[in-house]
C-alpha positions in Angstrom: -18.1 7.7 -20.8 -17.3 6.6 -17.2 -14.5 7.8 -15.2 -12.3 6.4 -12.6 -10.1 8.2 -10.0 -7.6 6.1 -8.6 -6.8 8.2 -5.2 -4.0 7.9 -3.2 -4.8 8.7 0.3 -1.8 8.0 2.4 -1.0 5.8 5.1 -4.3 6.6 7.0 -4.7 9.4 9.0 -6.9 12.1 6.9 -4.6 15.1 7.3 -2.2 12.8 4.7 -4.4 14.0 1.9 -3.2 16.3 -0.6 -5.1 19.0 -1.6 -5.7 17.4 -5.2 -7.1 14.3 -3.7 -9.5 16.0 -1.4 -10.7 18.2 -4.6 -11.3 15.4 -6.4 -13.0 13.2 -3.4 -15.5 15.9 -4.1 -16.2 15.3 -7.2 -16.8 11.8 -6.9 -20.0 9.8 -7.2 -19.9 6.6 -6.4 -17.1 5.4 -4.3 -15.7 1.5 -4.4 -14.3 -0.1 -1.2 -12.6 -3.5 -1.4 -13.0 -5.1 2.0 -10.5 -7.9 3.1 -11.4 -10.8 5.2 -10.0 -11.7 8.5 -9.2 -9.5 11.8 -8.8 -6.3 11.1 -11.5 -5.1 8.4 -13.5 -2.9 10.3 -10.7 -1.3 10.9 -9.0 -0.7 7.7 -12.9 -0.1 5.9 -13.2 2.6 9.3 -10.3 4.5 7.6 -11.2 5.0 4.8 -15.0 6.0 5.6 -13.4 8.2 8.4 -11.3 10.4 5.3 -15.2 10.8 3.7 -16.9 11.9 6.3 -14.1 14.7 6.8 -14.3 15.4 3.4 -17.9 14.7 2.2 -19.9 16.0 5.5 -22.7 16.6 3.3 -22.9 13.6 1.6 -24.1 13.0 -2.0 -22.4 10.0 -2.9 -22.9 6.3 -2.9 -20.7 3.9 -1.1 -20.4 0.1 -2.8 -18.5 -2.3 -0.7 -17.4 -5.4 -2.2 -15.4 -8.7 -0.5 -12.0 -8.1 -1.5 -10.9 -11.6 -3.7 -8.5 -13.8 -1.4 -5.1 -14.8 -3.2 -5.2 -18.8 -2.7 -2.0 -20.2 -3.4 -1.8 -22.4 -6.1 0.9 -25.5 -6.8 1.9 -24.1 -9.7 4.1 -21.4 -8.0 3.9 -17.9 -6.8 3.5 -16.1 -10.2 0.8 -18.6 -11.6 -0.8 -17.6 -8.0 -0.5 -13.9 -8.0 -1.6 -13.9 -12.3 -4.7 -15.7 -11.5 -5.4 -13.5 -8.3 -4.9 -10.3 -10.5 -7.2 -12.4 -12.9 -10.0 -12.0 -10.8 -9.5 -8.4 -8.8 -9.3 -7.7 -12.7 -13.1 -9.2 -12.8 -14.4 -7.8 -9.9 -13.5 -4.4 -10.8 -15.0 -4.7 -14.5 -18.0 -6.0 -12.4 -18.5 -3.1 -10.3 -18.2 -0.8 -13.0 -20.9 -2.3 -15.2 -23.1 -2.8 -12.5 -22.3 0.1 -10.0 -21.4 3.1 -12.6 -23.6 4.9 -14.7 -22.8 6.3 -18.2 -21.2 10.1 -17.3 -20.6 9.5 -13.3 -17.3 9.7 -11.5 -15.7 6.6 -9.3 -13.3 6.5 -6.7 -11.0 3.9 -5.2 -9.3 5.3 -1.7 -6.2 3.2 -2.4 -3.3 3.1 0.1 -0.4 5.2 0.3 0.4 6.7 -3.8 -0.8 4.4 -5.8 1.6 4.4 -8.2 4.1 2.8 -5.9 3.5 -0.7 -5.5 0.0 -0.9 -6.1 -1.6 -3.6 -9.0 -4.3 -1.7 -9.4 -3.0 1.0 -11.3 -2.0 -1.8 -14.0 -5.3 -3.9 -13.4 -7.3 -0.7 -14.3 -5.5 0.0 -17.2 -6.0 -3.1 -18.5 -9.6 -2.9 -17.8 -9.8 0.3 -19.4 -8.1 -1.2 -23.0 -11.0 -3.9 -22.7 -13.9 -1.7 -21.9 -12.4 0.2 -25.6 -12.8 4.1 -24.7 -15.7 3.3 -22.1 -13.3 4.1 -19.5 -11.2 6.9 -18.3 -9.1 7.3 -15.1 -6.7 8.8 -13.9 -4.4 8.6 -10.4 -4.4 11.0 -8.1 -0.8 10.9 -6.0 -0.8 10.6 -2.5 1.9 10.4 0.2 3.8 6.9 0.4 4.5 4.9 3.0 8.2 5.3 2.3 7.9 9.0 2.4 6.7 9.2 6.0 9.0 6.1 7.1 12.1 8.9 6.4 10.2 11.7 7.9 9.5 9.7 11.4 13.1 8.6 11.4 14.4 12.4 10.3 16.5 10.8 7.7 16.7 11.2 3.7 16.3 8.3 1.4 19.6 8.0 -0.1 23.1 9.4 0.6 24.9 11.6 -2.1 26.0 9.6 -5.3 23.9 6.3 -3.8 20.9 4.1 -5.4 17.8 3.5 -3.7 16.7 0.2 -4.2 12.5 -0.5 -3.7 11.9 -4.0 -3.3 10.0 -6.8 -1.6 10.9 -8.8 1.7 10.7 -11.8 -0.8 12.8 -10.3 -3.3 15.5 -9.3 -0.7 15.9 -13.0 0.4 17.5 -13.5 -3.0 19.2 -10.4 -3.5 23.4 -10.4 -2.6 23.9 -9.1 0.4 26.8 -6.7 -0.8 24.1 -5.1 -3.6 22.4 -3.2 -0.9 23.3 0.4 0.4 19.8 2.1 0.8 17.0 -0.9 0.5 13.5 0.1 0.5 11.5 -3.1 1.9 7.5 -3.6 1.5 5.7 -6.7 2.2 8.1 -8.9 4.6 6.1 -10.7 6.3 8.9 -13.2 6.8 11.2 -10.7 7.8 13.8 -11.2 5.4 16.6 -9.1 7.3 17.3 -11.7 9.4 19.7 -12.8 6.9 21.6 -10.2 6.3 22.9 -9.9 10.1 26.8 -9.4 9.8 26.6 -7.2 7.0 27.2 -3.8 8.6 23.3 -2.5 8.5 21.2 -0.5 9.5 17.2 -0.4 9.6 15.2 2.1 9.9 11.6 0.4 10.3 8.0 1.6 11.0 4.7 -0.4 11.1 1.2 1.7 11.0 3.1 4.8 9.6 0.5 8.1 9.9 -2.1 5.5 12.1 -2.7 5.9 15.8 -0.3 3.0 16.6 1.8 4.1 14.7 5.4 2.1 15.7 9.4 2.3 15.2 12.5 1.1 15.2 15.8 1.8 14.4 19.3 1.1 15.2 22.4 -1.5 13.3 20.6 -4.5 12.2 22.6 -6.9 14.0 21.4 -5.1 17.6 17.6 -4.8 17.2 17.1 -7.5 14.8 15.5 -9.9 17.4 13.5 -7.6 19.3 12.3 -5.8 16.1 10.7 -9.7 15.1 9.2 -10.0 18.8 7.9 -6.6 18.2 6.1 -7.0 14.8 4.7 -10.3 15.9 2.8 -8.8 19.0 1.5 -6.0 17.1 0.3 -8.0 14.4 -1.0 -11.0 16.6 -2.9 -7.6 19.2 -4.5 -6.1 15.9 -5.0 -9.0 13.1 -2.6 -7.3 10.1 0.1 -5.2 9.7 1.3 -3.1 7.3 5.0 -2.0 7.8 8.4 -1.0 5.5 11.9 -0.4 6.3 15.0 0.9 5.0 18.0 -1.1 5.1 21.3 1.5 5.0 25.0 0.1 5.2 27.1 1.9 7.5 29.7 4.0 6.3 33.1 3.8 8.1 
């Protein structure tokens, strides 16, 4: 039997580790790092080997670092593009655990953030696991969210008493009606959707490279800071090569 730990390790910085997730970093064996192409990689790959060598001083473990697959859009539409993207992380993973993981060791993925909150992988390892018919065991190991340190920066809760909290995607919020949203949760606008919601009473609360060393943000009504918030996130992300940022969308009361 192989097992898998799935390890949430927060936005970055090692001190975001639980205590669970650095107990079982110590148990691990062999360790799998997907590395992305483009600006950037050293960075993000620096990260994660900077949280091990806290951790795992000593050692004792082996590090396998594999290109990350690129998601290449497709004409058939975004799902057909993301389904066959998934299709092939899914590959790569069963790859790495043939080739990479003996009968009885541990793995590890360092994944961003918790991974049960917007994160494939979770699902993609499952699957893998149903395939690989008992060969496989893992389990996730939560770790402190993106959207849990956005409201700590700002000093803010989530929601307001007897409100939703919507969690949803910059691409997602282009379609959603405007008067639907009282606390929005936004990942992964890289179009930065908000723009059309000026004139709807909002606020934002935003923060790109929560818990990193640049860590950045913003807040104030939407219809204020919306233009300097895009000028903002376009330097950062032209200075470093990515980004990774959220926001909370909040209508006003009064």
């Amino acid at each position: 039997m192989k097992q898998l730990y799935l390890i949430g390790m927060g936005p970055g910085d090692p001190e975001y580790l639980t205590i669970q997730a650095v107990e079982t970093l110590r148990r691990v064996d062999v360790f799998f790092m997907l590395e992305k192409d483009g600006r950037g990689k050293d960075e993000l790959l620096a990260m994660r080997q900077a949280i091990l060598k806290r951790y795992r001083p000593e050692g004792g473990y082996r590090l396998v670092i594999a290109a990350s697959p690129e998601r290449q859009a497709l004409p058939d539409g975004y799902q057909k593009t993301v389904r066959v993207w998934h299709e092939t992380k899914l590959g790569l993973f069963e790859r790495l655990i043939a080739e990479e993981l003996r009968d009885g060791e541990r793995g590890g993925l360092l994944l961003w953030g918790d991974p049960a909150i917007y994160d494939q992988t979770v699902s993609l390892i499952a699957e893998l696991g149903a395939r690989l018919q008992g060969q496989l065991e893992f389990a996730i190991i939560p770790g402190i969210s993106a959207v849990q340190l956005l409201a700590a920066r700002h000093r803010i809760p989530l929601n307001r008493v007897g409100e939703e909290i919507l969690i949803t995607t910059g691409r997602q919020l282009a379609e959603t009606d405007p008067a639907q949203i009282h606390n929005a949760l936004v990942m992964l606008d890289g179009q930065c959707s908000f723009q059309r919601l000026l004139g709807q009473d909002l606020e934002i609360y935003w923060g790109g490279y929560l818990g990193c060393p640049d860590e950045t943000l913003v807040a104030g009504q939407l219809d204020e800071v919306w233009e300097s918030l895009v000028h903002t996130r376009a330097q950062l992300r032209a200075a470093k090569g990515w980004i990774m940022d959220t926001y909370l969308l909040r209508r006003r009361r009064g």
